[in-house]
ROZAKE-467579 format. One record per residue (C-alpha): x, y, z; residue in one letter. Coordinates in Angstrom, 1 decimal. Example, Ala and Ser with C-alpha at 12.3 -4.5 7.8 and 13.67 -1.06 7.14 Angstrom:
2
SITE / c1 / c2 / c3 / residu
SITE / 12.3 / -4.5 / 7.8 / A;
SITE / 13.7 / -1.1 / 7.1 / S;
//
This chain:
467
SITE / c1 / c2 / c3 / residu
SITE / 24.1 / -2.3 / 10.6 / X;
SITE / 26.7 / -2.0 / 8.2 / X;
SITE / 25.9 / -0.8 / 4.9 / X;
SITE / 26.3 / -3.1 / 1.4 / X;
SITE / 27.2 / -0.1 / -0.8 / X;
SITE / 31.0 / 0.2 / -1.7 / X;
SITE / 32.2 / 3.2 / -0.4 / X;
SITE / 35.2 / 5.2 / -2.1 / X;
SITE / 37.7 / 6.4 / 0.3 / X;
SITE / 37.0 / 10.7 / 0.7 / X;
SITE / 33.4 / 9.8 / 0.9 / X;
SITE / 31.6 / 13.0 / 2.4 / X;
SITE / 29.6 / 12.5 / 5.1 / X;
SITE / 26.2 / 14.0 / 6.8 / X;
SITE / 25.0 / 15.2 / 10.0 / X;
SITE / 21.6 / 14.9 / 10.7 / X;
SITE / 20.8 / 18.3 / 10.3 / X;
SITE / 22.0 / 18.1 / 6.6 / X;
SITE / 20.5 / 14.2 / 6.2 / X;
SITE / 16.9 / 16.3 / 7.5 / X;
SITE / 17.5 / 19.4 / 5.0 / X;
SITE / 18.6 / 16.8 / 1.9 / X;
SITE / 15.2 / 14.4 / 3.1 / X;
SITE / 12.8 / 16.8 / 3.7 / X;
SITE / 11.8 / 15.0 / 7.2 / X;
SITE / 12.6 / 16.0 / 10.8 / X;
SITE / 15.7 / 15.5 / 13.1 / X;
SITE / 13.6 / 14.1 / 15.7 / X;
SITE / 11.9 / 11.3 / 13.2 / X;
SITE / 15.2 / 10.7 / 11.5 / X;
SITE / 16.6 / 9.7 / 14.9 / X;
SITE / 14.1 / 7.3 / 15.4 / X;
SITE / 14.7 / 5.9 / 12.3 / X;
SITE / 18.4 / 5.5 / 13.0 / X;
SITE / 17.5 / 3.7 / 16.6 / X;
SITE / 15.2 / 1.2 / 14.8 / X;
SITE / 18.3 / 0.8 / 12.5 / X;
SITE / 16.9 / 1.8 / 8.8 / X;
SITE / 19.2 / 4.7 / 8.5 / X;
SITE / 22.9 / 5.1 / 9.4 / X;
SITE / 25.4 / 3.1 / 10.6 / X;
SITE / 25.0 / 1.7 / 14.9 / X;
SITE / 26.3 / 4.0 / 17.4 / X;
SITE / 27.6 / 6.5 / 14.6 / X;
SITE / 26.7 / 10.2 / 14.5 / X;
SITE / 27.0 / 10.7 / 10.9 / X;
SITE / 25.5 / 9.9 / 7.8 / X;
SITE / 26.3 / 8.3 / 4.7 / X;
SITE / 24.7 / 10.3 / 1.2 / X;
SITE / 23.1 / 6.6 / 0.6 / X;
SITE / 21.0 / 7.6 / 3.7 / X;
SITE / 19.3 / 10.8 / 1.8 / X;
SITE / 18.3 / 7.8 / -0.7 / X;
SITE / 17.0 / 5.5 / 2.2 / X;
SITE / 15.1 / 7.7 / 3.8 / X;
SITE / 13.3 / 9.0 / 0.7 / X;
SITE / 12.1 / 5.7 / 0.4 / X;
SITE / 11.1 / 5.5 / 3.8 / X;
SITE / 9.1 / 8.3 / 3.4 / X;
SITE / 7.7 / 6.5 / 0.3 / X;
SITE / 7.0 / 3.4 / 2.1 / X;
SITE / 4.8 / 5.4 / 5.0 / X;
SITE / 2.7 / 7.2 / 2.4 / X;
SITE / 1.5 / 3.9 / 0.9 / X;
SITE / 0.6 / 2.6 / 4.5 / X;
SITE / 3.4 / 0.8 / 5.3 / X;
SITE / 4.2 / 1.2 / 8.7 / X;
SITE / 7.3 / 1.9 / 10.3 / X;
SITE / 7.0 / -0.9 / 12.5 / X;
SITE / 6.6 / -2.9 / 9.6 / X;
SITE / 9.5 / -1.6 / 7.8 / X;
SITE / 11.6 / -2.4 / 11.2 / X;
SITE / 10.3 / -5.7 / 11.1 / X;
SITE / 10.9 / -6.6 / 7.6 / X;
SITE / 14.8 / -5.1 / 7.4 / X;
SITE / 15.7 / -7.6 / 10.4 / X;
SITE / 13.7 / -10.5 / 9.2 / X;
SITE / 15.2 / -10.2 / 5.6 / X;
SITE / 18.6 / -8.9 / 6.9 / X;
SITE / 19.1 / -5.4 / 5.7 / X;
SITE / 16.4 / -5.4 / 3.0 / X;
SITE / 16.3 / -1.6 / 2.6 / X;
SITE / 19.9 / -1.3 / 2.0 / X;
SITE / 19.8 / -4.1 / -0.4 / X;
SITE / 17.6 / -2.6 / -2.7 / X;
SITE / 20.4 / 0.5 / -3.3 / X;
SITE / 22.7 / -2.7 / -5.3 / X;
SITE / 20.0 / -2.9 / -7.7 / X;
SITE / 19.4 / 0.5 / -8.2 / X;
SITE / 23.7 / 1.2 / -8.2 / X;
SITE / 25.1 / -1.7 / -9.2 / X;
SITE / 28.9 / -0.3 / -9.5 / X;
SITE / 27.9 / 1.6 / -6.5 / X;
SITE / 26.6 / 4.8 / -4.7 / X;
SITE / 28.3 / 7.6 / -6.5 / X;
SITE / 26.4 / 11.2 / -6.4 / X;
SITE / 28.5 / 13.4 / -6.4 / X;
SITE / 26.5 / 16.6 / -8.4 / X;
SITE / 23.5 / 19.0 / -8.1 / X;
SITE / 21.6 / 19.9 / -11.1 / X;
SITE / 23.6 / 22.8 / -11.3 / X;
SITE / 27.1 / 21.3 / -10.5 / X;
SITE / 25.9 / 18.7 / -13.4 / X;
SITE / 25.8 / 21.5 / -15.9 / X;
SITE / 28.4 / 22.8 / -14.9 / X;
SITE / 30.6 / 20.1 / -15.7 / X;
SITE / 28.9 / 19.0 / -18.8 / X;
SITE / 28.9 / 22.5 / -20.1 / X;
SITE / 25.3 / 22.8 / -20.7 / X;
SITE / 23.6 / 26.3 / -19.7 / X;
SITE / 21.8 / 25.4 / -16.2 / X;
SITE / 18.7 / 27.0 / -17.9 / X;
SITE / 19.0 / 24.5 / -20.7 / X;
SITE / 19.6 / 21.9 / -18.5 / X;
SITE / 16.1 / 22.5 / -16.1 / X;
SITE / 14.1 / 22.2 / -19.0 / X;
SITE / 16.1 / 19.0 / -19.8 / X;
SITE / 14.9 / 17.7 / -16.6 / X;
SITE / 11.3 / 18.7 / -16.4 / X;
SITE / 10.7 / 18.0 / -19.5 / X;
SITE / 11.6 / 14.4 / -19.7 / X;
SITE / 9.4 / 14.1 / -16.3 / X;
SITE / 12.5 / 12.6 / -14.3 / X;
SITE / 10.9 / 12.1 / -10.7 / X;
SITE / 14.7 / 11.8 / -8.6 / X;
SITE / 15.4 / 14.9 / -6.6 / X;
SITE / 18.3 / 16.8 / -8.3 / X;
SITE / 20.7 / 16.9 / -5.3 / X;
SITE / 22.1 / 13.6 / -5.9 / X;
SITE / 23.0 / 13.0 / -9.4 / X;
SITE / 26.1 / 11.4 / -10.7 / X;
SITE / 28.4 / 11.2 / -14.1 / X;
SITE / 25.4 / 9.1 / -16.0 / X;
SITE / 23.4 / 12.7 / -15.7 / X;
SITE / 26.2 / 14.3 / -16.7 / X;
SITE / 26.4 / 12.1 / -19.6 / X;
SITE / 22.9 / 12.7 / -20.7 / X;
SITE / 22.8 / 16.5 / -20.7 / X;
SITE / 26.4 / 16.5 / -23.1 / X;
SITE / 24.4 / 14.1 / -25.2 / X;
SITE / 21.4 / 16.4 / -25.4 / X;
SITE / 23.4 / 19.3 / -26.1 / X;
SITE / 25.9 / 17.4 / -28.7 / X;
SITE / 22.5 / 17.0 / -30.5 / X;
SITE / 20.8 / 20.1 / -30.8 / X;
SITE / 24.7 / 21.2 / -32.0 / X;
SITE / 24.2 / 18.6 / -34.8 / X;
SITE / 21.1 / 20.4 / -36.2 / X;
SITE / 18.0 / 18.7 / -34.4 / X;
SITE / 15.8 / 21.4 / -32.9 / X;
SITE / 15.2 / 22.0 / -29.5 / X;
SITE / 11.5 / 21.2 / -29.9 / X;
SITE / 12.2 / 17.9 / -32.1 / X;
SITE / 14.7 / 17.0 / -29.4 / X;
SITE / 12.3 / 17.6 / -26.6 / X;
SITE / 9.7 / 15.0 / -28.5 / X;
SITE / 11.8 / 12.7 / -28.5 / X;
SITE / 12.9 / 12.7 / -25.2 / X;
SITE / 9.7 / 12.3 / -24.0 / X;
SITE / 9.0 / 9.4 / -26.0 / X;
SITE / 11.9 / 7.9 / -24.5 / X;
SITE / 11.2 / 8.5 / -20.6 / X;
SITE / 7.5 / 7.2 / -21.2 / X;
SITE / 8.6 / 4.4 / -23.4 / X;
SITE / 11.3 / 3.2 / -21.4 / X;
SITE / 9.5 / 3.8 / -17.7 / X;
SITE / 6.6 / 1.5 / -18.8 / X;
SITE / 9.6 / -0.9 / -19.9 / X;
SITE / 11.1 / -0.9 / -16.5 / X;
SITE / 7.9 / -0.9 / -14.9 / X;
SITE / 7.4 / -4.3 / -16.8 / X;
SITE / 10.9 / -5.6 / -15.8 / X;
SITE / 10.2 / -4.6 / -12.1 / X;
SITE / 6.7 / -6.2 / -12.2 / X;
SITE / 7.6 / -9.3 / -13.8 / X;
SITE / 10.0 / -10.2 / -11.2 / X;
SITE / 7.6 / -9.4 / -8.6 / X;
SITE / 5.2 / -11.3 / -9.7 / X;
SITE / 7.0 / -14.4 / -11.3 / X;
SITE / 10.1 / -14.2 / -9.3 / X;
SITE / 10.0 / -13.2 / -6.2 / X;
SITE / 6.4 / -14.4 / -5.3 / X;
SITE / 7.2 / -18.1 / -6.3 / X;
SITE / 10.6 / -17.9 / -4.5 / X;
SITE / 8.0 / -16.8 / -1.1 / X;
SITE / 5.3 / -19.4 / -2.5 / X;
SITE / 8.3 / -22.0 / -2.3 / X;
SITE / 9.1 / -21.9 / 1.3 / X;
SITE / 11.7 / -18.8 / 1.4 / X;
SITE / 11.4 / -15.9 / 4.2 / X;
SITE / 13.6 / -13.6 / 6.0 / X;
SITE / 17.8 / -13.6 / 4.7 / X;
SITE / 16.9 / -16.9 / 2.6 / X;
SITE / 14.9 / -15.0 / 0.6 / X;
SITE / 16.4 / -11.9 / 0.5 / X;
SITE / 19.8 / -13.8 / -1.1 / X;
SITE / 17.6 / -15.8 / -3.5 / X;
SITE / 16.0 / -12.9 / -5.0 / X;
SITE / 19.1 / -10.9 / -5.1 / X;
SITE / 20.4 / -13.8 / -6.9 / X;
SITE / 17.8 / -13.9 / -9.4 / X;
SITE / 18.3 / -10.4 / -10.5 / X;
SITE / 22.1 / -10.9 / -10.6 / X;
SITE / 20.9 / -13.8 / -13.2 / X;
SITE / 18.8 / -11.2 / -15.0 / X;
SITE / 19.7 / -8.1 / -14.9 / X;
SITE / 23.2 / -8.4 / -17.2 / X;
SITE / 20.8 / -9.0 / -19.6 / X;
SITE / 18.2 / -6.8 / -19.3 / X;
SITE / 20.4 / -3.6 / -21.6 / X;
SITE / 21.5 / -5.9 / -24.0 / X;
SITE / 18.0 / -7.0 / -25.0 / X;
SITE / 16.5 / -3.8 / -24.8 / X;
SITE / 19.7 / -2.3 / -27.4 / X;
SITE / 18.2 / -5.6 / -29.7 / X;
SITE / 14.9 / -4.3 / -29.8 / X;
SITE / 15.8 / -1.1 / -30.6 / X;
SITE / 18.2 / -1.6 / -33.5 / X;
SITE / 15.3 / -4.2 / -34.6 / X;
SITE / 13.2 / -1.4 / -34.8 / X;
SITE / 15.8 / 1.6 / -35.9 / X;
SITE / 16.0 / -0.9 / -38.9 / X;
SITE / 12.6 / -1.3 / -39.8 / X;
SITE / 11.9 / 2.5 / -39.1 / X;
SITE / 14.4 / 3.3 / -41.5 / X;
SITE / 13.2 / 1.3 / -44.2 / X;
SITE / 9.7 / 3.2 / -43.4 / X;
SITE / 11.5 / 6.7 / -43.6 / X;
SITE / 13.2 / 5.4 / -47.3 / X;
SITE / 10.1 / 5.2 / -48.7 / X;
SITE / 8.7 / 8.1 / -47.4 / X;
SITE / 11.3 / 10.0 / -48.7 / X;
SITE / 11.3 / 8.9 / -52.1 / X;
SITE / 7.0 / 8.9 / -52.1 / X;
SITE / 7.3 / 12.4 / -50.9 / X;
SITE / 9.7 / 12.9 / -54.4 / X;
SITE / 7.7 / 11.3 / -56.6 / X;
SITE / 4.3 / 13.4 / -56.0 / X;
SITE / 5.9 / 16.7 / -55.0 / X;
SITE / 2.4 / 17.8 / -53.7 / X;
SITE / 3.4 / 21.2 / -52.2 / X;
SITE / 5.1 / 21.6 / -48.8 / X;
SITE / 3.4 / 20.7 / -45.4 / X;
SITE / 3.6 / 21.1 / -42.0 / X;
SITE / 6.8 / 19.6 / -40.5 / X;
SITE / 5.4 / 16.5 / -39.0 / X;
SITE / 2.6 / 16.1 / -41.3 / X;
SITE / 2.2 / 12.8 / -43.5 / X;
SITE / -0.2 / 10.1 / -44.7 / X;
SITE / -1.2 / 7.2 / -43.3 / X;
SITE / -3.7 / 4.2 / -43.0 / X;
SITE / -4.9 / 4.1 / -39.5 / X;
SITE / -7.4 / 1.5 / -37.6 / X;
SITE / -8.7 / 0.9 / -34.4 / X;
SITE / -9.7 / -2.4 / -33.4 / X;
SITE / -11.2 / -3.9 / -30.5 / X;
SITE / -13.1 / -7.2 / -28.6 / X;
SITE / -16.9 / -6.1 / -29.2 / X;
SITE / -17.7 / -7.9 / -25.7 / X;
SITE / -14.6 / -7.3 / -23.6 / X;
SITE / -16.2 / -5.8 / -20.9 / X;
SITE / -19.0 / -8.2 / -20.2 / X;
SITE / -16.7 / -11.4 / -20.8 / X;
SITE / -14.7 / -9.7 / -18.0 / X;
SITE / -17.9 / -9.2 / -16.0 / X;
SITE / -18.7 / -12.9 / -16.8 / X;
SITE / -15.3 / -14.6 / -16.5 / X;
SITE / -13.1 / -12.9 / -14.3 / X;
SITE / -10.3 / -11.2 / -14.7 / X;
SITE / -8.0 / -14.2 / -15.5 / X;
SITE / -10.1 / -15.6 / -17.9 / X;
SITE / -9.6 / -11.6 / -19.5 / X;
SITE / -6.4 / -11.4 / -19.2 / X;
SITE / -5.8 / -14.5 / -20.9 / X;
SITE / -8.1 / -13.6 / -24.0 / X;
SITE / -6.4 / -10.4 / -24.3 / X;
SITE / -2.7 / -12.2 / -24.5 / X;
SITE / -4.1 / -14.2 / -27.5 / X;
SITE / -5.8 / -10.9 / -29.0 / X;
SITE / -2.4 / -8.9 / -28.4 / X;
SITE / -1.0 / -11.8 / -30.1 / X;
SITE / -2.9 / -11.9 / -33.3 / X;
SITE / -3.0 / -8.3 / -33.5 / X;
SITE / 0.4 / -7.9 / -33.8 / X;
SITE / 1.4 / -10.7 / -36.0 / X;
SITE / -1.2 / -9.6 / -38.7 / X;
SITE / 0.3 / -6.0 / -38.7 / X;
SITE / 3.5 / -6.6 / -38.7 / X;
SITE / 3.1 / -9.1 / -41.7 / X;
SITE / 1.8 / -5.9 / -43.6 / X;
SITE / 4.5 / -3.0 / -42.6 / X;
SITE / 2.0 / -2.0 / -40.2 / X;
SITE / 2.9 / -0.7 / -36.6 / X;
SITE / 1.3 / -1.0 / -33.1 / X;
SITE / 1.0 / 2.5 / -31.8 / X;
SITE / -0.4 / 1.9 / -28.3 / X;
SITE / -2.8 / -0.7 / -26.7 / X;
SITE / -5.5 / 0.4 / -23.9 / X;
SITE / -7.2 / -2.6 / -22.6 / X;
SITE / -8.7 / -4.4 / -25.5 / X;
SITE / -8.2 / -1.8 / -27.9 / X;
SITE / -5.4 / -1.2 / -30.6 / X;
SITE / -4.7 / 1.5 / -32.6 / X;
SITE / -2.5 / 0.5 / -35.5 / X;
SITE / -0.9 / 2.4 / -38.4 / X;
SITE / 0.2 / 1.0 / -42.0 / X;
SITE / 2.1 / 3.0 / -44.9 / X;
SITE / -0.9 / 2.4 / -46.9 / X;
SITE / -4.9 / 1.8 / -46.5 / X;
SITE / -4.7 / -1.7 / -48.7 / X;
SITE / -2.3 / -3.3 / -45.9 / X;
SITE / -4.6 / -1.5 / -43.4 / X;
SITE / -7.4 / -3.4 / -44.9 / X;
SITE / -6.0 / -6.8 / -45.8 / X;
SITE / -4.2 / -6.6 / -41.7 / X;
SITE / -7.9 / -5.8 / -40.2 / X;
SITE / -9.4 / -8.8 / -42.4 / X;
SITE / -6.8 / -11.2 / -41.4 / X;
SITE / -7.0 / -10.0 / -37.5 / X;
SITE / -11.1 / -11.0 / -38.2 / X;
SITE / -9.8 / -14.4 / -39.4 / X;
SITE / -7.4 / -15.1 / -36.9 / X;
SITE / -10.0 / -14.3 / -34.3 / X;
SITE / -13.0 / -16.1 / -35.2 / X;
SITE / -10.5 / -19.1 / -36.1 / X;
SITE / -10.0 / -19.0 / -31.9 / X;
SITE / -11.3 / -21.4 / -29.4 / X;
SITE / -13.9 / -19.5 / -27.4 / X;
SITE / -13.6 / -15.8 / -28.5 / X;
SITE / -15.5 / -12.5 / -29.1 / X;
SITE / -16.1 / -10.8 / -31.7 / X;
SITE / -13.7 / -8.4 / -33.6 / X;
SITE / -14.8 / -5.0 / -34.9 / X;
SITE / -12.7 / -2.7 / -36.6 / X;
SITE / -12.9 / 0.8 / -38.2 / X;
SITE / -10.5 / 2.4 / -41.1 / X;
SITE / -9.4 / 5.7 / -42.5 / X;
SITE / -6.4 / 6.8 / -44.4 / X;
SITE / -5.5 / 10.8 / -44.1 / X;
SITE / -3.5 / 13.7 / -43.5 / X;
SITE / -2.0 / 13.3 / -39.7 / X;
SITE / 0.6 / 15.0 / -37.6 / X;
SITE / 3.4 / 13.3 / -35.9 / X;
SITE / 4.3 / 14.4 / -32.5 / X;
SITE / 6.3 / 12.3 / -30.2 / X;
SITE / 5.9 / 8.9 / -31.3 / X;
SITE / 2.2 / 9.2 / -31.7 / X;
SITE / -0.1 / 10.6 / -34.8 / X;
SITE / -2.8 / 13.7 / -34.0 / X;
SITE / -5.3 / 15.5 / -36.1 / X;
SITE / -9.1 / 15.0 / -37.0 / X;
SITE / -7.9 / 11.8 / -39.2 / X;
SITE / -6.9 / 10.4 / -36.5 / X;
SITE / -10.0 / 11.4 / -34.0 / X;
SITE / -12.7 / 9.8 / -36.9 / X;
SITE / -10.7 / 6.7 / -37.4 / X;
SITE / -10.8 / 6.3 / -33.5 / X;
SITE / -14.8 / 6.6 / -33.5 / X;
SITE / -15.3 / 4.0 / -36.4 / X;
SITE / -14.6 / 0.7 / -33.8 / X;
SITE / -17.6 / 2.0 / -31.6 / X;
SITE / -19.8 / 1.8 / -35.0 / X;
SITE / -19.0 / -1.1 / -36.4 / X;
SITE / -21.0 / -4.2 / -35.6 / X;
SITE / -18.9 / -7.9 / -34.6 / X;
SITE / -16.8 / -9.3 / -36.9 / X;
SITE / -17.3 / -5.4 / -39.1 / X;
SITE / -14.6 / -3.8 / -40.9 / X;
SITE / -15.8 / -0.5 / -41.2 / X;
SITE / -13.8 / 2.0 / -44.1 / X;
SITE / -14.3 / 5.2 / -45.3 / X;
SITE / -15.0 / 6.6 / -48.7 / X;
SITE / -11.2 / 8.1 / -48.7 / X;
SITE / -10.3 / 4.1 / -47.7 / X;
SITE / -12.8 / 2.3 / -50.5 / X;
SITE / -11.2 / 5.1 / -53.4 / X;
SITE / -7.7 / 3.6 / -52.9 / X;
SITE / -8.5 / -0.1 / -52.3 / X;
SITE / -11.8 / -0.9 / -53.8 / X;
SITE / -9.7 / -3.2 / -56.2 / X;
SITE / -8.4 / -5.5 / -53.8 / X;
SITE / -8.8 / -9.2 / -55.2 / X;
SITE / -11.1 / -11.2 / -52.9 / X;
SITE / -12.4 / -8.3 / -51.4 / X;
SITE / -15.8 / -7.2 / -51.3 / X;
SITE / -17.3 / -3.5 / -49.9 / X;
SITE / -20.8 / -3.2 / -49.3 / X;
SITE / -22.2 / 0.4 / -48.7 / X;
SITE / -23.4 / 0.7 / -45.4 / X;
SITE / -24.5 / 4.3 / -46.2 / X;
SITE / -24.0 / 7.9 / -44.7 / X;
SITE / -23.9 / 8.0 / -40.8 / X;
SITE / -23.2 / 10.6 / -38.4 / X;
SITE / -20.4 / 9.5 / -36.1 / X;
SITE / -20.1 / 11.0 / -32.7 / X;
SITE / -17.3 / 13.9 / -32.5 / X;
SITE / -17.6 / 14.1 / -36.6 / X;
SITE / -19.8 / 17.3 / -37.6 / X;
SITE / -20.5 / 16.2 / -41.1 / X;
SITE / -22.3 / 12.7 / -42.5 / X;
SITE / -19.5 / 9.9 / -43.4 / X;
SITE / -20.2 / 7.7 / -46.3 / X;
SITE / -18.9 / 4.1 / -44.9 / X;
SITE / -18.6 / 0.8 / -46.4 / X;
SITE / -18.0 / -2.7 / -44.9 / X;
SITE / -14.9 / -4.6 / -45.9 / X;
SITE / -15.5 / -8.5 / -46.7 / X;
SITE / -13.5 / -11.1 / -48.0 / X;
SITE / -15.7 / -12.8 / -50.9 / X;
SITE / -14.9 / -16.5 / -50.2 / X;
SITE / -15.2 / -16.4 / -46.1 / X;
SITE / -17.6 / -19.4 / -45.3 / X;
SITE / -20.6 / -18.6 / -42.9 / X;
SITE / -19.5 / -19.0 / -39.5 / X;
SITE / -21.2 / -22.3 / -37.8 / X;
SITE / -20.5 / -20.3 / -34.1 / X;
SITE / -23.2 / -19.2 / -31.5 / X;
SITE / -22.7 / -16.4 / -29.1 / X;
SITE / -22.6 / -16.6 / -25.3 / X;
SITE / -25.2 / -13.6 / -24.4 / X;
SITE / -23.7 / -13.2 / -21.0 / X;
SITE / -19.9 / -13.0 / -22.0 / X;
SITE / -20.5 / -12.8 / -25.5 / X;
SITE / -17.9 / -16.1 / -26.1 / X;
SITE / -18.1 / -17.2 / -29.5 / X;
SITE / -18.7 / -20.9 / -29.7 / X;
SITE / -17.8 / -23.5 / -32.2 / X;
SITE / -20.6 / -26.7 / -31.8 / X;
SITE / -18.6 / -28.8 / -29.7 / X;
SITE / -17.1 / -25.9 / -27.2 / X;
SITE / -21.0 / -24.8 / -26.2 / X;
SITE / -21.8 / -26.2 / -22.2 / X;
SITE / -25.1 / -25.4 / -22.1 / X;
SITE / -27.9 / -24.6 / -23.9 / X;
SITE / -31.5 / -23.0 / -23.5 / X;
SITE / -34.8 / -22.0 / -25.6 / X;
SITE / -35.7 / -18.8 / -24.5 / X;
SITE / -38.8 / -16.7 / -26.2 / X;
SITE / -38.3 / -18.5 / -29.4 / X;
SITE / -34.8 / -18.2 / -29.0 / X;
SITE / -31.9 / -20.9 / -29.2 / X;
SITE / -29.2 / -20.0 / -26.5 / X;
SITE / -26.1 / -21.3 / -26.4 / X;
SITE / -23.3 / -21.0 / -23.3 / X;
SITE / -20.2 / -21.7 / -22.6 / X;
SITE / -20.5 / -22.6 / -19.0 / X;
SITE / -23.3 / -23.4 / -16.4 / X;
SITE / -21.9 / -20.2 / -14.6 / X;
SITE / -23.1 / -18.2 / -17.5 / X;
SITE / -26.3 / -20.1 / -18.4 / X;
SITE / -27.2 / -19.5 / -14.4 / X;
SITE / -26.5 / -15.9 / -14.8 / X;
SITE / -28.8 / -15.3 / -18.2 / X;
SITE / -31.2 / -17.4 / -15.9 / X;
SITE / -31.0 / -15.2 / -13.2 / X;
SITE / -31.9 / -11.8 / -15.1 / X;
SITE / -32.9 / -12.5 / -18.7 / X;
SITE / -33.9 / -9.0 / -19.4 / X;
SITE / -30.3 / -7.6 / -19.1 / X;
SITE / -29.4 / -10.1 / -22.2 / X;
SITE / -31.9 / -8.8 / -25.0 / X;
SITE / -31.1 / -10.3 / -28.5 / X;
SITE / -28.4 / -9.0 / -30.5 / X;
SITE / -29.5 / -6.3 / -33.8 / X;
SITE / -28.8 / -7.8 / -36.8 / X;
SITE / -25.7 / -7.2 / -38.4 / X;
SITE / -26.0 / -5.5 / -41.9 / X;
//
């Protein structure tokens, strides 16, 4: 089996003894790997360095399950599938040439420098086979720190890139799993046919893949800018003593589907998935409208950061809206606080940010829960009303928090009902069934979950009234 990567002339090569030291994995298995033809070329007794790369995926492979058989199978039915994968991952070709330390070296970056570089960013590849990209990376880092930026502020931001960036490729790598390859199978393909069609696709793709990611960046380098201009000149302005280096004020606030977990219970996981694409939606177009920022999104829940608590408040009102305006939806609730917070790699810590966090889990459907240091700064807004809730102890928060409810004055009482199994909010003409039940009127949106309240009524006790 010849292999697909171009080869430049001079090319080392292996024995098997140094393909087994470089792999981790015995002569004797290797050799059976090279009969079955996975590794190496046929009726040659050395290896390639693409081989080290092969057989670590191999090894991969059998620690998920995947059995060698399998994996024998699969490269002759899909003609050299293995080897095929190493043109996505080189696309001008195999080239290692470096270890970590032969990497530093030639990048002139002290080795000890250049270890932290590496287990700090939480790079997975083994450092025997790295190649002038590497080298690239570790003169950037050091051209860098040379320019000023300390090696603790680079080291955030590094990490903020690897973790950023891997769940990126994860996407682009799961996407075309799921949307690409599995439609080409669903279509007919097997074996070399659709081994070439996929390859195919991502020849289509991939060339654009960089450039769109470079987009998005200077999309948001640009906004972030603007953000950092006004800090600057707010930070003038007031002059209000020095802080910690990372420290700053913000709005934050954490919002969530009050019934996410039993709609998913209820529905399925499609149905879920599809209500939280139309959440994710609406969450970010209200933010954005008001300067504000998604910081990171765990299932149903968002936490979101604005310059200032108004926008906060206005964005958390409008996401309300937007959600109650939806076609068969839960409820929103959202909590707010505005505070002192530290930045540290692309995120925002501190006890600001841990009460903020635990307002969602007290706020009743459709409830925008604000703090005192939230109603001082906004209590002004036009159209905007704030009814004292009173003082509450909130988990994780030693002291009593005075906390208000955000309304908009002029919001019309809502004409929906509420699913008690999935907790669907129903306009009149979306509701499937209905059902008088202890004095109560029921209302569902599907046989399914009228069966299911009919099945254990106890489990679906009336909701508390919200305040």
């Amino acid at each position: 089996m010849e292999p697909l990567i171009n080869e430049p002339p001079g090319r080392p090569t292996l024995s098997i003894e140094d393909l087994a030291a470089r792999a981790g994995e015995s002569v004797g298995q290797l050799r059976e790997w090279h009969a079955l033809g996975l590794i190496g070329k046929k009726g040659a007794n050395s290896f390639a360095l693409e081989d080290v790369e092969i057989a670590r995926l191999i090894q991969l492979c059998l620690r998920r399950g995947i059995s060698i058989d399998a994996l024998s199978r699969i490269e002759n039915e899909q003609g050299s599938f293995i080897r095929r994968y190493l043109e996505t991952l080189y696309p001008p070709g195999f080239e290692p040439r470096y270890s970590l330390e032969e990497a530093a070296a030639e990048a002139r970056v002290d080795i000890e420098l250049t270890k932290r570089l590496w287990s700090v960013c939480g790079l997975h590849e083994p450092t025997d086979l790295l190649n002038s990209q590497d080298v690239a990376f570790f003169r950037s880092c050091k051209a860098m720190l040379e320019a000023g930026l300390p090696e603790d502020a680079l080291f955030q931001g590094l990490r903020v890139y690897a973790d950023s960036l891997a769940r990126v490729a994860e996407a682009e790598s799961r996407l075309f799993h799921f949307y690409v390859n599995e439609r080409l199978k669903a279509g007919g393909l097997s074996g070399t046919a659709l081994t070439e069609q996929r390859l195919a696709a991502m020849d289509g793709l991939q060339p654009h893949m960089e450039p769109t990611l470079r987009y998005f960046h200077r999309k948001g380098f640009m906004q972030a800018i603007r953000q950092d201009v006004v800090l600057h000149l707010a930070e003038e302005e007031h002059r209000d003593g020095r802080r910690s280096e990372g420290q700053m004020e913000i709005a934050l606030a954490f919002v969530d589907l009050s019934s996410f977990t039993p709609l998913a219970e209820a529905m399925g996981d499609d149905v879920a998935a599809d209500v939280l694409r139309r959440f994710s939606e609406l969450v970010r177009t209200a933010t954005h409208a008001l300067d504000g920022r998604v910081v990171k999104q765990i299932g149903d829940s968002f936490m979101l950061v604005f310059p200032e608590p108004r926008a906060a408040v206005m964005a958390a009102l409008d996401i309300d809206r937007r959600a109650a305006d939806e076609p068969q939806f839960p409820a929103v609730r959202t909590g707010v606080h505005w505070g002192s917070v530290l930045y540290r790699e692309g995120d925002y810590v501190g006890a600001t940010v841990n009460l903020a966090s635990r307002l969602t889990s007290e706020a009743r459907p459709h409830q925008v829960l604000v703090t005192a240091a939230v109603h001082r700064e906004v209590q002004d807004l036009p159209n905007v009303e704030f009814l004292y809730v009173g003082k509450r102890h909130v988990k994780g928060v030693s002291r009593e928090l005075e906390l208000f409810d955000a309304r908009m004055i002029d919001t019309r009482a809502s004409e929906k009902e509420t699913d008690p199994v999935c907790g669907m909010e129903l306009a009149p003409t979306e509701v499937s069934a209905q059902l008088t039940f202890e004095g109560r009127n029921l209302a569902f949106c599907s046989e399914a979950c009228l069966k299911t309240f009919v099945g254990a009524p106890k489990r679906y006790p009336p909701a508390s009234t919200p305040n």
